[in-house]
N, C-alpha and C positions, 0 to 999 in steps of 0.2 A: 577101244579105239586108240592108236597112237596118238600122241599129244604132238603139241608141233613147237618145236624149240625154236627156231626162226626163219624166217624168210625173207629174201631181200632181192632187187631186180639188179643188175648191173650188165657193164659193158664185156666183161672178159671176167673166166676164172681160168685159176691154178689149182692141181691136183700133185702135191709133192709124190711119187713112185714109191719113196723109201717108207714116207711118216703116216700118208694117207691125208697129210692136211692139207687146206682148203683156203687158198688165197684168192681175195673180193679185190676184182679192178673197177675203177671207176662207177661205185654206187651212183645208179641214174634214181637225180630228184626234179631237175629242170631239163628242158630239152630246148635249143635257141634253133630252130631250125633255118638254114641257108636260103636265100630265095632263088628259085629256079632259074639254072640258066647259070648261077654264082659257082665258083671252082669252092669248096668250103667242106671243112668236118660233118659227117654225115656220120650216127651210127648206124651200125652197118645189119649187129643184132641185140638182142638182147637174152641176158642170161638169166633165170629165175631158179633160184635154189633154196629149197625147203630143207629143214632136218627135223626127224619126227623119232621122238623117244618110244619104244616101243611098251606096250601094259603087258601084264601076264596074260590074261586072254587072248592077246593079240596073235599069237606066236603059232605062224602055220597060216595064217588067216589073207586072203585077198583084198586088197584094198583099192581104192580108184582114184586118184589125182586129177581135177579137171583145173587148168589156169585158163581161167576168162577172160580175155583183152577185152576192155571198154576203153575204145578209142572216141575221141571226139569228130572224127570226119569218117567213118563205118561202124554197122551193126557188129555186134559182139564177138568175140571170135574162139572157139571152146579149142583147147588142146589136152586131151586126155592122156594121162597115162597110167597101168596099173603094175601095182609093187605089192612083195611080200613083206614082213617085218620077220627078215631072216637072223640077224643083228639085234642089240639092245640098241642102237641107233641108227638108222637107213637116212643118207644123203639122197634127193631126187634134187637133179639138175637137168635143166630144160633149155635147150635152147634155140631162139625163136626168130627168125628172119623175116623181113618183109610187113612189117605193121607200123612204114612212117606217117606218123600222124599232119594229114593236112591243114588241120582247123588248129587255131587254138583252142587251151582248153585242158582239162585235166588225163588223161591217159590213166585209166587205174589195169592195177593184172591184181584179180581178184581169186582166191585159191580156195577150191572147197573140196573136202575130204568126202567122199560117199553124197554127193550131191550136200552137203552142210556149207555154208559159209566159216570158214577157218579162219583169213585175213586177206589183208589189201596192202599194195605197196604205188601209191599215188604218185605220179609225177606229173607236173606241170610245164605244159606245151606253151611256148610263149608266141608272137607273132614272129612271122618271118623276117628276116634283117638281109643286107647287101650285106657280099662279104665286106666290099671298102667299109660301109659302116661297121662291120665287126671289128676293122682291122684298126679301126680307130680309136673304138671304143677299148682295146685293149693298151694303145699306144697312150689311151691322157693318163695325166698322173694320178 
């Protein structure tokens, strides 16, 4: 089974063309969400990117990716996907639109390899704010 080098949720990646590297925009851990109705920063999706070392058994082998949204205001939400380990190391980057959390509360995207539990990358939904309250809260000293 491929091992899993790391995982992380954010707002945007980069893919350099020339190097193959992989730049993490805005790792999401808290989320302040706007209250309805307010003009305000909304993310818009989110990006979940695994890197999975591959074993010597592995090689030729079909695998299955499932990331599990546990939102706090909906039931769970599976997005699968399957990949080979063509590579000594395969990037899977997912990305996911449409799961803004209503409720406070923790948000986890939970990743298991062949239906196993692998890891979790938690963020914490807080209560909803006006934007004037945001905009104040960013203005005290």
């Amino acid at each position: 089974m491929p091992k899993l080098e790391y995982f992380v949720v954010c707002e945007s990646i980069s893919i350099d063309r020339e190097t193959n590297r992989i730049s993490l925009f805005n790792i999401v851990e808290d989320i302040q969400p706007i209250e309805p109705g307010s003009q305000g920063h909304i993310i818009a999706q989110f990006v979940a990117v695994s890197c999975w070392n591959r074993e010597p058994a592995d090689e030729g082998k079909d695998f299955q990716v499932i990331h599990r949204i546990h939102s706090p205001s909906e039931e769970p939400k599976n997005f699968p996907m399957n990949f080979r380990m063509q590579n000594p190391r395969q990037r899977l980057i997912l990305r996911i639109q449409g799961v803004p959390p209503t409720r406070p509360g923790s948000l986890r995207v939970e990743l298991l390899l062949n239906g196993q539990h692998v890891a979790d990358h938690a963020v914490t939904v807080h209560p909803p704010v006006s934007l004037d309250a945001a905009r104040a809260d960013a203005a005290a000293p």
